[in-house]
C-alpha positions as CSV (number, residue, x, y, z in Angstrom):
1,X,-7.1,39.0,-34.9
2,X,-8.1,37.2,-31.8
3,X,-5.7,35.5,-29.3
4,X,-5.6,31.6,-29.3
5,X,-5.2,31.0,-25.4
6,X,-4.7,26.8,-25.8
7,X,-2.4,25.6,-23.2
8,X,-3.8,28.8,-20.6
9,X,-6.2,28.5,-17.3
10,X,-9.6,30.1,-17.8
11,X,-9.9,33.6,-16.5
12,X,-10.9,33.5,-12.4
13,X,-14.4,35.2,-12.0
14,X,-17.8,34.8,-10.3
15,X,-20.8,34.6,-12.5
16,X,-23.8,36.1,-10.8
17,X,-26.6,33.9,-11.4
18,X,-29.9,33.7,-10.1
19,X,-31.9,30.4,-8.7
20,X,-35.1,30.3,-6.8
21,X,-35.3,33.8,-6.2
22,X,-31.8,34.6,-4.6
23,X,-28.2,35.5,-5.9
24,X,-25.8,32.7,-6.2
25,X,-22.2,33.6,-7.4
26,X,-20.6,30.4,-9.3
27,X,-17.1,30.5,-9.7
28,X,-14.6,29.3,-12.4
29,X,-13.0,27.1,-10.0
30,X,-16.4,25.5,-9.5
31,X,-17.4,25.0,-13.2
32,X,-13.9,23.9,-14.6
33,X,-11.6,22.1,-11.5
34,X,-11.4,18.8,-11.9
35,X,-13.9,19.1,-14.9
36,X,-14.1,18.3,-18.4
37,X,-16.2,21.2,-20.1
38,X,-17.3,22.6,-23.2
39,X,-17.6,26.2,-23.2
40,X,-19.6,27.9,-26.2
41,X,-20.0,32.0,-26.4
42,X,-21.9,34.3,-28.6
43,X,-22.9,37.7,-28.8
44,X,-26.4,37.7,-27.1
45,X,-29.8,36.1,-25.7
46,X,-32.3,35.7,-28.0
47,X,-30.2,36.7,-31.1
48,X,-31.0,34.8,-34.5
49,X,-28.0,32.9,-34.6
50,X,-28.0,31.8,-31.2
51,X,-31.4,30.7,-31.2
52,X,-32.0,28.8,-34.2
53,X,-28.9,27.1,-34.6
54,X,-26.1,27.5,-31.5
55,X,-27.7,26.6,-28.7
56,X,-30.8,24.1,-30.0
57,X,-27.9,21.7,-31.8
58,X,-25.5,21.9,-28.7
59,X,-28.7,21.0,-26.7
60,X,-29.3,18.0,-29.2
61,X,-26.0,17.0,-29.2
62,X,-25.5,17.2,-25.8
63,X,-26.1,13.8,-24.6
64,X,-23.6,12.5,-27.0
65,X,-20.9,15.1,-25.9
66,X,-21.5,13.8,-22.4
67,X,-20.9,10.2,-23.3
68,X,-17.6,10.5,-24.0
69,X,-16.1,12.4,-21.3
70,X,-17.6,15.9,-20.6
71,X,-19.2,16.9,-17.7
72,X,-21.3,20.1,-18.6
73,X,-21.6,22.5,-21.8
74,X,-21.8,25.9,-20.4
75,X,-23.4,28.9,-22.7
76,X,-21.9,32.4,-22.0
77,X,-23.0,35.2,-22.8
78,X,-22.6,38.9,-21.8
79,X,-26.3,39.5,-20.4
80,X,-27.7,39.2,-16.6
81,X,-28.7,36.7,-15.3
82,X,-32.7,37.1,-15.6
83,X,-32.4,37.6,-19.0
84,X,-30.1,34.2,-19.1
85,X,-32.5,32.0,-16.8
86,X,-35.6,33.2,-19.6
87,X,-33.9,32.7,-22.5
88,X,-33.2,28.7,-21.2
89,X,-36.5,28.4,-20.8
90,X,-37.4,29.8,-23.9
91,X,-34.8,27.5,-25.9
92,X,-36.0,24.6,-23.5
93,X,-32.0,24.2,-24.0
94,X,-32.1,22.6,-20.2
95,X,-29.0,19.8,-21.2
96,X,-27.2,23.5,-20.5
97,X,-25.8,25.2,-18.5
98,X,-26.4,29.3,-19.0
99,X,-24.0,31.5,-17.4
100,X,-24.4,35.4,-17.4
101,X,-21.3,37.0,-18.2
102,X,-23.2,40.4,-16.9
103,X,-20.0,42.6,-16.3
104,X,-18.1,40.8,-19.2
105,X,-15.3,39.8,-17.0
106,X,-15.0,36.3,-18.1
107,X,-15.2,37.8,-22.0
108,X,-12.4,40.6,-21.3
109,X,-10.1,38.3,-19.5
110,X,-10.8,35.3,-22.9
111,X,-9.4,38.8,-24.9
112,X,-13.0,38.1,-26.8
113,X,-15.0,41.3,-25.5
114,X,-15.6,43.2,-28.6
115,X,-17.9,46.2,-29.5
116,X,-21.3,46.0,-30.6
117,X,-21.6,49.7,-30.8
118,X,-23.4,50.1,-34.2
119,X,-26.1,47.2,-33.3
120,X,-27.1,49.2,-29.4
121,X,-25.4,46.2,-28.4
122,X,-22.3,47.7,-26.0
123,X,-19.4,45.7,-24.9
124,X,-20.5,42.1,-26.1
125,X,-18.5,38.6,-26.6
126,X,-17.2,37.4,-30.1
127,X,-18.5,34.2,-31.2
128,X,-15.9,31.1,-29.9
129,X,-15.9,27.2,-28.3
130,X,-13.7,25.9,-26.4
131,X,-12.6,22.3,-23.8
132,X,-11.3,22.8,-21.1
133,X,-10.0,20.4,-19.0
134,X,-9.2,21.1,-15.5
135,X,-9.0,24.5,-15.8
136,X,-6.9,24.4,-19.3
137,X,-8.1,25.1,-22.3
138,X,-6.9,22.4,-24.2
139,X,-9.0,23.6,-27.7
140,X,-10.6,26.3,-29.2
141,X,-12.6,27.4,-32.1
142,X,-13.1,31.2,-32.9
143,X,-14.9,32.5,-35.5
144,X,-12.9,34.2,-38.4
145,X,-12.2,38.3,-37.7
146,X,-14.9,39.4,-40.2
147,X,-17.6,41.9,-40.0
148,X,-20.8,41.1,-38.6
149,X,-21.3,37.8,-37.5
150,X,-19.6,34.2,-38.6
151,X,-20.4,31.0,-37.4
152,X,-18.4,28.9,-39.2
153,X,-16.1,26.9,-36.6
154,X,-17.8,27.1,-33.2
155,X,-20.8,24.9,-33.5
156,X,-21.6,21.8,-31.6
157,X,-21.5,19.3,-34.9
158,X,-17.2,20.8,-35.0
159,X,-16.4,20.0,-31.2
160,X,-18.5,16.6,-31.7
161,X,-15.8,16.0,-33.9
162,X,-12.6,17.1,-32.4
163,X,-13.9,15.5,-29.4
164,X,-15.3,11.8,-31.0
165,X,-13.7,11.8,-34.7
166,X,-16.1,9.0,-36.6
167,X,-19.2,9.7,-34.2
168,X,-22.6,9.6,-35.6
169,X,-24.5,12.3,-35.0
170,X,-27.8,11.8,-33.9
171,X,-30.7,11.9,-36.9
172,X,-33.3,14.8,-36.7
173,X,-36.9,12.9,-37.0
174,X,-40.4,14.9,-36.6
175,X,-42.8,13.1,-36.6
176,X,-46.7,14.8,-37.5
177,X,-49.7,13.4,-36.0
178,X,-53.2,13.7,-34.4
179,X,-54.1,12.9,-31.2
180,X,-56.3,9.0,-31.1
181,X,-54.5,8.2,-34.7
182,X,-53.3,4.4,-33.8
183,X,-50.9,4.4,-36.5
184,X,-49.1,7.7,-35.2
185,X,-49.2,5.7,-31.3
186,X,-47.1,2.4,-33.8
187,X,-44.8,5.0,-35.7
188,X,-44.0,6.8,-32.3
189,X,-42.9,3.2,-30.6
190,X,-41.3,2.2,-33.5
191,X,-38.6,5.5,-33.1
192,X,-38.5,4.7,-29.3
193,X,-37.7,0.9,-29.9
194,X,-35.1,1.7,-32.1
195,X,-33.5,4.4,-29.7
196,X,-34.0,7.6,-31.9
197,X,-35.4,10.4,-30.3
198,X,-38.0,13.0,-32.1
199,X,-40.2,15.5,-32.0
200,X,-43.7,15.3,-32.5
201,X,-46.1,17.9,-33.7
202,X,-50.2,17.6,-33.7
203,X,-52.7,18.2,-36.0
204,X,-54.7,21.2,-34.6
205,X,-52.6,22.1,-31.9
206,X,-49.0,22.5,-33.4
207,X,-50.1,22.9,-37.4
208,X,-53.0,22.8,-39.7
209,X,-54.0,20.3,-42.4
210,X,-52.6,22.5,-45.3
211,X,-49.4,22.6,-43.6
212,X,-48.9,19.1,-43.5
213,X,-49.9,19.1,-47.4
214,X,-47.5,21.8,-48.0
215,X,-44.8,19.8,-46.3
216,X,-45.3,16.1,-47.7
217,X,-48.1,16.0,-50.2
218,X,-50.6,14.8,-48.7
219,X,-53.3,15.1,-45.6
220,X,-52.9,11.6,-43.3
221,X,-51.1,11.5,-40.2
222,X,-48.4,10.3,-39.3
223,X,-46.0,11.9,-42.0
224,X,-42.2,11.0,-40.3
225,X,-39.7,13.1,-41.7
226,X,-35.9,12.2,-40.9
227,X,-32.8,14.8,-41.6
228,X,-34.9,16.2,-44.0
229,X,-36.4,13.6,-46.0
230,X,-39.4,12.2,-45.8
231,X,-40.0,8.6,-45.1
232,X,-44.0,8.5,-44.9
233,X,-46.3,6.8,-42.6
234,X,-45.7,4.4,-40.0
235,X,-45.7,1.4,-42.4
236,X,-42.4,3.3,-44.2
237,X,-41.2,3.9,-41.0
238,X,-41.0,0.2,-40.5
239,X,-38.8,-0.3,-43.9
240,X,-36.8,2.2,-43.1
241,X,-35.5,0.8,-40.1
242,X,-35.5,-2.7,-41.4
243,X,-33.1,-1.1,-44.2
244,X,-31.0,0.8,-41.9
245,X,-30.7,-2.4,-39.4
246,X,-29.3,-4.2,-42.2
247,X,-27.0,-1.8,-43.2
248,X,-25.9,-1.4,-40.1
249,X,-25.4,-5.6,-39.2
């Protein structure tokens, strides 16, 4: 069973990180006094879970964390910092901030170092969230004592909601289109008029005609898809907000 350590400072440690070529130790007084923070840890760079899901939604969410009241969302993790720096860049996760927990100091003194023995792994952090405010850990979420590896409590959607109860998430749109397709240029300013961010894959460059029929049907660009659904071309795009503007009046 891990220890709930609400209502205690952080633990006091450099992190060794590395910018522009040189090694620049960041203390805890410099990430959490005077701060509002979100700390998130997991067991290590470039693992499944903490590429597909941990860090890309608190990335995503990110903007809407800061918006109501929190200065940074740190990632820890027990690895160096070269391996740290990469994997941001990898995850294009730069609404972050990555800190190496090399040594595990910060891990051992959260009582959340564990051993990762049987996976080559070593000494490595159990999977937790936490805000801290001014040093003090007001809240945290640790994952259940179970083998292997939960994540049930510690995502970015669960402190979105502790932190903002009632908050709307933001929606997850792709859109797919090809480069010169007017109607993909009208569907794209459509989603920037209405404030939504997405991402946008290419014909040719980012997937291939029988994907996009495997994925909606049919061959014409643009194909909008939103949480999962899909809403069409850029004509149903327009309905769709329409609809949702009148929903929302």
């Amino acid at each position: 069973m891990f220890n709930n350590r609400e209502g205690k400072t952080v633990p006091q440690v450099a992190f060794r990180t590395r910018r522009d070529h040189e090694w620049i130790d960041v203390s805890s007084k410099e990430i959490f006094n005077g701060r509002t923070v979100i700390v998130f840890a997991l067991p290590g760079a470039f693992t499944p879970t903490c590429s597909s899901t941990h860090v890309p939604r608190y990335n995503q969410l990110a903007p809407v964390l800061k918006q109501h009241g929190i200065d940074e969302i740190v990632c820890i993790s027990v690895n160096d910092a070269f391996v740290m720096n990469e994997w941001q860049k990898e995850q294009k996760a730069f609404n972050l901030t990555f800190l190496p927990d090399g040594n595990g100091e910060f891990s051992r003194g959260m009582d959340m170092l564990v051993s990762k023995d049987d996976l080559g792994f070593g000494d490595r952090s159990w999977r937790y969230s936490m805000l801290v405010r001014d040093g003090v850990i007001e809240k945290m979420f640790i994952e259940p004592d179970e083998p292997g590896d939960p994540f049930e409590v510690s995502d970015a959607d669960t402190m979105l909601r502790y932190i903002a109860p009632g908050t709307q998430a933001p929606l997850n749109v792709t859109v797919f289109s090809r480069e010169g397709c007017p109607f993909c240029v009208r569907a794209k300013g459509l989603l920037r008029d209405a404030g939504i961010d997405f991402e946008e894959l290419a014909l040719n460059r980012d997937f291939s005609e029988a994907t996009i029929r495997a994925v909606s049907g049919v061959a014409t660009v643009p194909q909008i898809f939103v949480d999962g659904k899909r809403i069409g071309g850029s004509e149903a795009l327009e309905a769709y907000l329409a609809e949702r503007d009148s929903k929302a009046a």
